[in-house]
N, CA, C and O of each residue as an XYZ file, in Angstrom:
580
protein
N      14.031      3.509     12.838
C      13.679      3.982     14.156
C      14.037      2.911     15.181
O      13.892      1.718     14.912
N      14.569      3.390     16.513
C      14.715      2.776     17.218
C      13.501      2.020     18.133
O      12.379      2.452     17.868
N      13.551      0.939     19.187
C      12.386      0.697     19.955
C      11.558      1.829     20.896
O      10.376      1.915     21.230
N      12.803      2.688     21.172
C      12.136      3.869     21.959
C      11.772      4.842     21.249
O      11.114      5.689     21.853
N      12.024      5.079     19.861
C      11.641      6.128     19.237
C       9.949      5.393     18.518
O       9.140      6.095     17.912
N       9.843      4.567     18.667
C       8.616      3.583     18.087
C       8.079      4.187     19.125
O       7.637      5.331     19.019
N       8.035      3.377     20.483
C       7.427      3.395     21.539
C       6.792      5.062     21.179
O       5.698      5.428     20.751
N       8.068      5.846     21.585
C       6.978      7.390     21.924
C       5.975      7.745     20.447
O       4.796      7.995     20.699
N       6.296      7.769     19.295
C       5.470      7.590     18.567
C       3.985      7.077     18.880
O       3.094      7.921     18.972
N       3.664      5.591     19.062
C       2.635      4.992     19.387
C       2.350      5.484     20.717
O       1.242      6.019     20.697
N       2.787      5.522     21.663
C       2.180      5.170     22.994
C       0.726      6.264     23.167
O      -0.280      6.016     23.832
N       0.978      7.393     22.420
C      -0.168      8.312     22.381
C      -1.610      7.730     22.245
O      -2.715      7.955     22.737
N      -1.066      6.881     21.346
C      -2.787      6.413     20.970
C      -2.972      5.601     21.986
O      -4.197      5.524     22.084
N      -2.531      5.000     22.735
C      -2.546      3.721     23.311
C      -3.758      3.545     24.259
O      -3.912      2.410     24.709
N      -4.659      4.525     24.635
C      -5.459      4.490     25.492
C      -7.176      4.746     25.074
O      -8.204      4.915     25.729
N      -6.799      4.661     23.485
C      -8.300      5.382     22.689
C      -8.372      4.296     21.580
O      -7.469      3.685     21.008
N      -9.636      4.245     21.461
C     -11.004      3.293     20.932
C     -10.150      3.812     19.285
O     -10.022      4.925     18.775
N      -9.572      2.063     18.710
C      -9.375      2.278     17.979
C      -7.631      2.656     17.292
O      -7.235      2.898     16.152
N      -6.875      2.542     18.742
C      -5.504      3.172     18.716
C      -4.832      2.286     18.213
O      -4.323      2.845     17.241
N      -4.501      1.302     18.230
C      -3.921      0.534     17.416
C      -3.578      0.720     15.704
O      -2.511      0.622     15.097
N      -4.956      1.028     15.234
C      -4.615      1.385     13.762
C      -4.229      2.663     13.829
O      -3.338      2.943     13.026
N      -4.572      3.466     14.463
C      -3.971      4.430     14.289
C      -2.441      4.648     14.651
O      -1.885      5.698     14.327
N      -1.759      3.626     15.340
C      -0.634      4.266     16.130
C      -0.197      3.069     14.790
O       0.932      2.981     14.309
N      -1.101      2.435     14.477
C       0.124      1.710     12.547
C       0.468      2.244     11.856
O       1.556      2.200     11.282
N      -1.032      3.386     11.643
C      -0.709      4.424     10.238
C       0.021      5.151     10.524
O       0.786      5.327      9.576
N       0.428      6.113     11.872
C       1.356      6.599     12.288
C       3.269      6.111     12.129
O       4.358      6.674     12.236
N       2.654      4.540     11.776
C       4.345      4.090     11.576
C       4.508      4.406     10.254
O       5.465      5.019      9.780
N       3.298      3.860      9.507
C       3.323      4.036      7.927
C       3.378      5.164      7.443
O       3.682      5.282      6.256
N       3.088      6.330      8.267
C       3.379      7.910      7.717
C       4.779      8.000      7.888
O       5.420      8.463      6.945
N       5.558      7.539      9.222
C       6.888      7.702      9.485
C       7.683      6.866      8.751
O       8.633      7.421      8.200
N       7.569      5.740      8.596
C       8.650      4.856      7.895
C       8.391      4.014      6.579
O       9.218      3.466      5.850
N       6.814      4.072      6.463
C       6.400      3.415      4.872
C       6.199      2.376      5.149
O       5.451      1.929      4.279
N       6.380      1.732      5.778
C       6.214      0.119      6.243
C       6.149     -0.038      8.005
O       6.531      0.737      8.882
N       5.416     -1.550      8.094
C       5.868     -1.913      9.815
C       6.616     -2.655      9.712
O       6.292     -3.635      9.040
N       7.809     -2.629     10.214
C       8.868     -3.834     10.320
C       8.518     -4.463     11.451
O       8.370     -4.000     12.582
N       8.337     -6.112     10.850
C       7.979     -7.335     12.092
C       8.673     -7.531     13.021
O       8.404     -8.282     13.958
N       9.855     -6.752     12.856
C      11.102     -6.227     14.549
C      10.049     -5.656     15.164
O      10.016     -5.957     16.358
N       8.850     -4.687     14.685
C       8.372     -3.533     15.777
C       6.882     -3.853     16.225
O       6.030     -3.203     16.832
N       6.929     -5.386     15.562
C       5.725     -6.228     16.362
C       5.241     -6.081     17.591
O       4.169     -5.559     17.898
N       6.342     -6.721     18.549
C       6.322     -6.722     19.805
C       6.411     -5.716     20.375
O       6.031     -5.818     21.541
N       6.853     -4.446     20.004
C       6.560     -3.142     20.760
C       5.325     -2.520     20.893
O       4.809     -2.006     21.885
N       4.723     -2.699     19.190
C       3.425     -2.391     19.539
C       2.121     -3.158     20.140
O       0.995     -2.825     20.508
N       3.062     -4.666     20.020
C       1.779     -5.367     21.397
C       2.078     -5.238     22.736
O       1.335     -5.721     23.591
N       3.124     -4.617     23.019
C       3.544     -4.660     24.288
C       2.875     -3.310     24.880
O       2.457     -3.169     26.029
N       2.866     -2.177     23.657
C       2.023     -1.049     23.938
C       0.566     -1.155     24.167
O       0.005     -0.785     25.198
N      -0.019     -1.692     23.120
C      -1.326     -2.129     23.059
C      -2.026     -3.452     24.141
O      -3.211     -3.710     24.350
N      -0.814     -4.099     24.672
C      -1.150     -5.404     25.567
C      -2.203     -6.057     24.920
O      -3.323     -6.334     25.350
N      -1.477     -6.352     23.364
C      -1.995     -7.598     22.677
C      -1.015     -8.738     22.320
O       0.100     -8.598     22.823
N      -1.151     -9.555     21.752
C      -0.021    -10.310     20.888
C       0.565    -10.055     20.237
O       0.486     -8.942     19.716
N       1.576    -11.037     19.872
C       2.242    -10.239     18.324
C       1.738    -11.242     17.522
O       1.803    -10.846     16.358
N       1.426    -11.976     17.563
C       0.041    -12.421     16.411
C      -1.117    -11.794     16.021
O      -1.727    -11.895     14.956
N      -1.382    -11.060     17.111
C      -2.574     -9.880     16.631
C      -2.024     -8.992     16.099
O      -2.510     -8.633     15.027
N      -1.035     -8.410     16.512
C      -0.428     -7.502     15.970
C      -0.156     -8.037     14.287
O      -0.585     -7.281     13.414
N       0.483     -9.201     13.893
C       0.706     -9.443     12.874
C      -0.323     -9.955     11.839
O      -0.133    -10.066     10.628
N      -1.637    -10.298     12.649
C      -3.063    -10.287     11.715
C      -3.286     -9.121     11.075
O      -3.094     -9.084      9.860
N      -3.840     -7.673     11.945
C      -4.154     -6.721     11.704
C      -3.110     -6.067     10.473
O      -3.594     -5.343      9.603
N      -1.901     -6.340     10.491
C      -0.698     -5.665      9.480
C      -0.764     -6.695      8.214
O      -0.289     -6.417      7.113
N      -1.271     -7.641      8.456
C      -1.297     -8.670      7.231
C      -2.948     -8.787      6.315
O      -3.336     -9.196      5.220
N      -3.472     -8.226      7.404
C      -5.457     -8.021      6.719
C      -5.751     -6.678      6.194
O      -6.765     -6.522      5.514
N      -4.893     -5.609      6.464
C      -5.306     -4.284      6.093
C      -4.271     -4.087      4.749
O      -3.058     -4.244      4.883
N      -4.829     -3.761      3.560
C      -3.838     -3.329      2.580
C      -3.317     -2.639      2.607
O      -2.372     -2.745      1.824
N      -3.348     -1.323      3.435
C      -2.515     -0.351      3.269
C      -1.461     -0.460      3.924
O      -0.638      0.455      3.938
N      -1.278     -1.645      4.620
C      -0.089     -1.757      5.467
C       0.713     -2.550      5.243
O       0.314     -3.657      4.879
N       1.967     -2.340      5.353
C       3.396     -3.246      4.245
C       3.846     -3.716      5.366
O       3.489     -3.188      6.419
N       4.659     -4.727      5.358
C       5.860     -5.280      6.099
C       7.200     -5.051      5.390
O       8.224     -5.360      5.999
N       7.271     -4.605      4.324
C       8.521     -4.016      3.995
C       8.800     -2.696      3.543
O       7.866     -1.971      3.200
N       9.782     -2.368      3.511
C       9.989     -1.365      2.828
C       9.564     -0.942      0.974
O      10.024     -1.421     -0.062
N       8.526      0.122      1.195
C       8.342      0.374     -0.245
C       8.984      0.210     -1.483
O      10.191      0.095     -1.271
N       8.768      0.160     -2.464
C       9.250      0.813     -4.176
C       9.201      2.121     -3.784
O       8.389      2.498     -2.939
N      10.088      2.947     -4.379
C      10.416      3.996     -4.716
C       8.795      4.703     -5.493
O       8.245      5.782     -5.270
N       8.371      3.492     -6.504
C       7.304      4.554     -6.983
C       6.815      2.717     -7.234
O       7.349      1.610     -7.303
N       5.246      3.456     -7.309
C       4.348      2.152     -6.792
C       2.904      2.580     -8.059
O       2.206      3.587     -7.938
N       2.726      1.431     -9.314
C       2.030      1.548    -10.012
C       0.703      1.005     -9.662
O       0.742     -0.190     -9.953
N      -0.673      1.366     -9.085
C      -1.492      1.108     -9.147
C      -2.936      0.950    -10.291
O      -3.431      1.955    -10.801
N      -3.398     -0.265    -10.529
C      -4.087     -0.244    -11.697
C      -5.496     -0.745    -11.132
O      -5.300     -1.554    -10.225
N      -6.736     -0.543    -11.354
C      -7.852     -0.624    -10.783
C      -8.524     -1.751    -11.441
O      -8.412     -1.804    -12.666
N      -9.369     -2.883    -10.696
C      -9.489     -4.515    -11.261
C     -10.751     -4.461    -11.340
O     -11.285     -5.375    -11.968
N     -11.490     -3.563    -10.836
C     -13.140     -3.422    -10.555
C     -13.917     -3.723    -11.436
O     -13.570     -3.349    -12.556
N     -14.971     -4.333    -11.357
C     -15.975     -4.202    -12.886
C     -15.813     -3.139    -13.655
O     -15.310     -3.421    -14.743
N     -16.130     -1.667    -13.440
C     -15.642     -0.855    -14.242
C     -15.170     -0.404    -14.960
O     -15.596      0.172    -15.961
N     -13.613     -0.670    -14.387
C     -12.288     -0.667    -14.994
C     -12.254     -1.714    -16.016
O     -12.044     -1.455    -17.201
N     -12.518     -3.245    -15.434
C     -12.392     -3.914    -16.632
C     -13.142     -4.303    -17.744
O     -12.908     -4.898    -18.795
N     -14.339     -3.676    -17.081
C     -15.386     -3.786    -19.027
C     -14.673     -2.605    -19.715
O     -15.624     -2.247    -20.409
N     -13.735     -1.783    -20.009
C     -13.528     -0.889    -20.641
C     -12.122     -0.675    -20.793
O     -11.764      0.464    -21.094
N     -10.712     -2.142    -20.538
C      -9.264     -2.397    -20.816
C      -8.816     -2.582    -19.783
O      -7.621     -2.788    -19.997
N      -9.085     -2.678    -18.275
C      -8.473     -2.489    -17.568
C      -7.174     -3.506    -17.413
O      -5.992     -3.272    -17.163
N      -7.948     -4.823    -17.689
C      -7.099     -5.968    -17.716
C      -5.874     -5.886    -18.924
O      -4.889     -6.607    -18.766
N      -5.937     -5.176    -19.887
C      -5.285     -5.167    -21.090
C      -3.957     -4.284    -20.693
O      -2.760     -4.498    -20.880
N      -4.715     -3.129    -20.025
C      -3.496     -2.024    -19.633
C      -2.811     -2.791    -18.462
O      -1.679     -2.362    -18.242
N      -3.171     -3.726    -17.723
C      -2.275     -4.590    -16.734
C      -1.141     -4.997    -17.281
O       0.043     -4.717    -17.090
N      -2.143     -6.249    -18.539
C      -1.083     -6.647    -19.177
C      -0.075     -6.467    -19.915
O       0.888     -7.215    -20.085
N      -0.380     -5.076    -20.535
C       0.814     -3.825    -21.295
C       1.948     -3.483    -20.222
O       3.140     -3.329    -20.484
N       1.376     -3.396    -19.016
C       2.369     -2.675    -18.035
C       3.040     -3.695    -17.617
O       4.255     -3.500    -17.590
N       2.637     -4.856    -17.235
C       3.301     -6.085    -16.825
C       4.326     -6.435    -17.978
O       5.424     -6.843    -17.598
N       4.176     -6.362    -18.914
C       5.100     -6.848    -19.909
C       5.837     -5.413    -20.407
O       6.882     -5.647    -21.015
N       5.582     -4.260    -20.305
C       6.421     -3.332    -20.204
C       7.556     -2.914    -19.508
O       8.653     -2.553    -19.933
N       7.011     -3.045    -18.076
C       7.960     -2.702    -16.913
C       9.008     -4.033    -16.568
O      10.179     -3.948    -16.200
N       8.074     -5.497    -16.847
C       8.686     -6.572    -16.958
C       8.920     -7.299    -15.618
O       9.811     -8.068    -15.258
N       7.593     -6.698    -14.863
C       7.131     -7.069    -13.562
C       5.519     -7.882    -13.828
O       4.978     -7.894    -14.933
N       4.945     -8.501    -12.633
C       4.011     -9.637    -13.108
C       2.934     -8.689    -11.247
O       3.395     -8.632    -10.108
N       1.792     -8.252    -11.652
C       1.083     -7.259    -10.662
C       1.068     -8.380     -9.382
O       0.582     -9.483     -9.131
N       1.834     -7.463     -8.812
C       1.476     -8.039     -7.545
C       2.779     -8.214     -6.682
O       2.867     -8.447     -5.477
N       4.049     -7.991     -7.893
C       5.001     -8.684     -7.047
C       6.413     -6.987     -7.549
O       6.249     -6.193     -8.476
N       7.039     -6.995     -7.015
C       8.172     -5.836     -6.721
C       9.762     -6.831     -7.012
O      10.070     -7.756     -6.259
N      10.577     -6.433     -8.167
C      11.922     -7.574     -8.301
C      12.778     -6.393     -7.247
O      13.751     -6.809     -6.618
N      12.391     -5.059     -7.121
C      13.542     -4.562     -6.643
C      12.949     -3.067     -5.877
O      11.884     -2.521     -6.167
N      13.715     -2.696     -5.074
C      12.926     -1.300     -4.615
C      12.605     -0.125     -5.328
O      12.466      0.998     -4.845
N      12.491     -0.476     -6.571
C      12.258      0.739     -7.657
C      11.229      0.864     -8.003
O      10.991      2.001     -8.410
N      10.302      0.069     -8.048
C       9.141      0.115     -8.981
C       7.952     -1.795     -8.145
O       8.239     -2.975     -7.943
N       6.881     -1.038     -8.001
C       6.226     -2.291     -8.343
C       4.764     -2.347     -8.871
O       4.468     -1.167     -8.682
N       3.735     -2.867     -9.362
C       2.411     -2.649     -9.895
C       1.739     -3.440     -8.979
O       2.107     -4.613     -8.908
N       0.654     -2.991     -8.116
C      -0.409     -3.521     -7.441
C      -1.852     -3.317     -8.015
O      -2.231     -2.344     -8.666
N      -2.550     -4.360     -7.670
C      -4.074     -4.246     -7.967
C      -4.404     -3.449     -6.807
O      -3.750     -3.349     -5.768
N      -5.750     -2.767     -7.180
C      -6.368     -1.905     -6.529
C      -7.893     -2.097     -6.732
O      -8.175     -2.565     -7.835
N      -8.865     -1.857     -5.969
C     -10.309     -2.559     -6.169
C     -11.342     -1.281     -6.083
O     -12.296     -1.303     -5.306
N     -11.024      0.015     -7.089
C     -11.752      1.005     -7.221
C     -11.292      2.064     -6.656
O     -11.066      2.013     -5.447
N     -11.100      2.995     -7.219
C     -10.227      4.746     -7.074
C     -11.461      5.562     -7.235
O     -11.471      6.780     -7.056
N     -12.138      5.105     -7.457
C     -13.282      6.312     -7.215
C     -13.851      6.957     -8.842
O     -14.906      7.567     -9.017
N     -12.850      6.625     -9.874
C     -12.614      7.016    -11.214
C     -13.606      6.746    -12.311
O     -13.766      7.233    -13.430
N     -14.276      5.721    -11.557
C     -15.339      5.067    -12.460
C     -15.386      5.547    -14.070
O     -15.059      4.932    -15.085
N     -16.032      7.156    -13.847
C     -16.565      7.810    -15.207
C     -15.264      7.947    -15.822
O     -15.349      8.718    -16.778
N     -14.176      7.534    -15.663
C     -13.422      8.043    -16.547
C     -12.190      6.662    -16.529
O     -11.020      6.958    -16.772
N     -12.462      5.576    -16.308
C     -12.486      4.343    -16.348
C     -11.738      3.997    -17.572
O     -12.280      4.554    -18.526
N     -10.595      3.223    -17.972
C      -9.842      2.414    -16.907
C      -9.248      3.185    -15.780
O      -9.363      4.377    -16.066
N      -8.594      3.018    -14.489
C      -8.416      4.216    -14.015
C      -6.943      3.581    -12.995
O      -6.670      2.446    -12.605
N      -6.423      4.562    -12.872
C      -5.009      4.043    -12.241
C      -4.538      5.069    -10.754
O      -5.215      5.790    -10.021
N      -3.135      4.727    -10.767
C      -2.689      5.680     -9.779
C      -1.216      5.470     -9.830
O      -0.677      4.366     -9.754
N      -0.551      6.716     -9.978
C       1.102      6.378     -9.880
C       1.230      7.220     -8.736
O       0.687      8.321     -8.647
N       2.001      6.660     -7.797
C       2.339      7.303     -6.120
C       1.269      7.537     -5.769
O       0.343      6.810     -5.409
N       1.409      8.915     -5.900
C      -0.397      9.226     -4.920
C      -0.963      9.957     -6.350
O      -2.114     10.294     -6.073
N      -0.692     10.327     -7.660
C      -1.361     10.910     -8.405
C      -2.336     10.241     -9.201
O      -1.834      9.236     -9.706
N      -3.963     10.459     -9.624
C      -4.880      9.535     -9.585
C      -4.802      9.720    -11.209
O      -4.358     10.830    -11.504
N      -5.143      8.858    -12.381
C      -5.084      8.684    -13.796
C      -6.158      8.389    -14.349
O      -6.076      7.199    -14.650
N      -7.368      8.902    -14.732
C      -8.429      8.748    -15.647
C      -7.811      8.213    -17.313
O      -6.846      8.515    -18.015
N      -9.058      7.210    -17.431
C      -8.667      7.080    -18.781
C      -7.017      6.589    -18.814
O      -6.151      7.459    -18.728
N      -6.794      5.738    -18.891
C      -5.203      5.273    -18.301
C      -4.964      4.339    -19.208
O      -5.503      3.276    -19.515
N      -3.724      5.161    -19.707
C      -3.063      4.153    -20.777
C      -1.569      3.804    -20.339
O      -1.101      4.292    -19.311
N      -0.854      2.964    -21.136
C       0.751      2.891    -20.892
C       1.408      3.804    -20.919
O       2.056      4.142    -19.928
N       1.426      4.253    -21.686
C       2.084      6.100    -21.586
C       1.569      7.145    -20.811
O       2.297      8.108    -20.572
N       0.459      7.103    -20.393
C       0.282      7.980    -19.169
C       1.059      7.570    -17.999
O       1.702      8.326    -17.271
N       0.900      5.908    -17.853
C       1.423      5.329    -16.483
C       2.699      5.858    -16.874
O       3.116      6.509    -15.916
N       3.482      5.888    -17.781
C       5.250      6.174    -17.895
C       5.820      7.729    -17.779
O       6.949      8.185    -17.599
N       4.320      8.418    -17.994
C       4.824      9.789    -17.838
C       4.586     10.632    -16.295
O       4.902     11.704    -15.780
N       3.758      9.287    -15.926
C       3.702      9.953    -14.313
C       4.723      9.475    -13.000
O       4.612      9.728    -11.800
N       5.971      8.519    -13.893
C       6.773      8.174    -12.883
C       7.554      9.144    -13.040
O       8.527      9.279    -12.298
């Protein structure tokens, strides 16, 4: 997207309690990421910094500075999850996929920690893209990419 196609995007929110995150998630619905090019547009919208701007995108998890993986393995670290493998199925997937959680070698694939899906009762518990995995083993994670 261009600066003016940013701009009209955001500028909507720009006047309501709270617009800022919203006119982020709005980038993150449109492009998957905020690119630190589109810093300064949205402080220039918001008439903040681009240090604020770049706190808020660097403190909220759901918000990337780059461009996604294609498909994004989430595994849940919670007490829950890990009195019952959670840590084990990390380490299966980490040495499966031949990635180390936390980090992406290429835009195809990467495994992030996650701090509770809601899955509890059915614990270890995961997520591939947006689809949620009870009871989560290595082969479930491989059959949901």
């Amino acid at each position: 997207m261009d600066t003016e196609e940013i701009r009209e995007l955001i500028e909507p929110f720009a006047n309501h309690v709270g617009g800022t995150l919203s006119a982020m998630h709005a980038l993150m619905r449109t492009n998957g990421y905020i690119d630190p090019e589109d810093h300064s547009v949205i402080a220039d919208v918001f008439n903040i910094s681009i240090a604020e701007v770049r706190g808020i995108v660097t403190f909220y998890e759901d918000f990337r500075s780059d461009p996604p993986p294609s498909s994004i393995i989430r595994i849940c670290q919670a007490e829950a999850c890990q009195a019952v493998g959670a840590r084990q199925l990390t380490i299966q997937a980490e040495q499966h996929f031949g990635l180390e959680i936390g980090e992406s070698t290429d835009t195809k694939l990467a495994i992030e920690p996650v701090y509770c899906l809601g899955l509890c009762a059915v614990a270890p518990a995961a997520q591939v893209n947006k689809q949620l995995i009870g009871r989560a083993t290595l082969e479930k994670l491989e059959l949901s990419l």
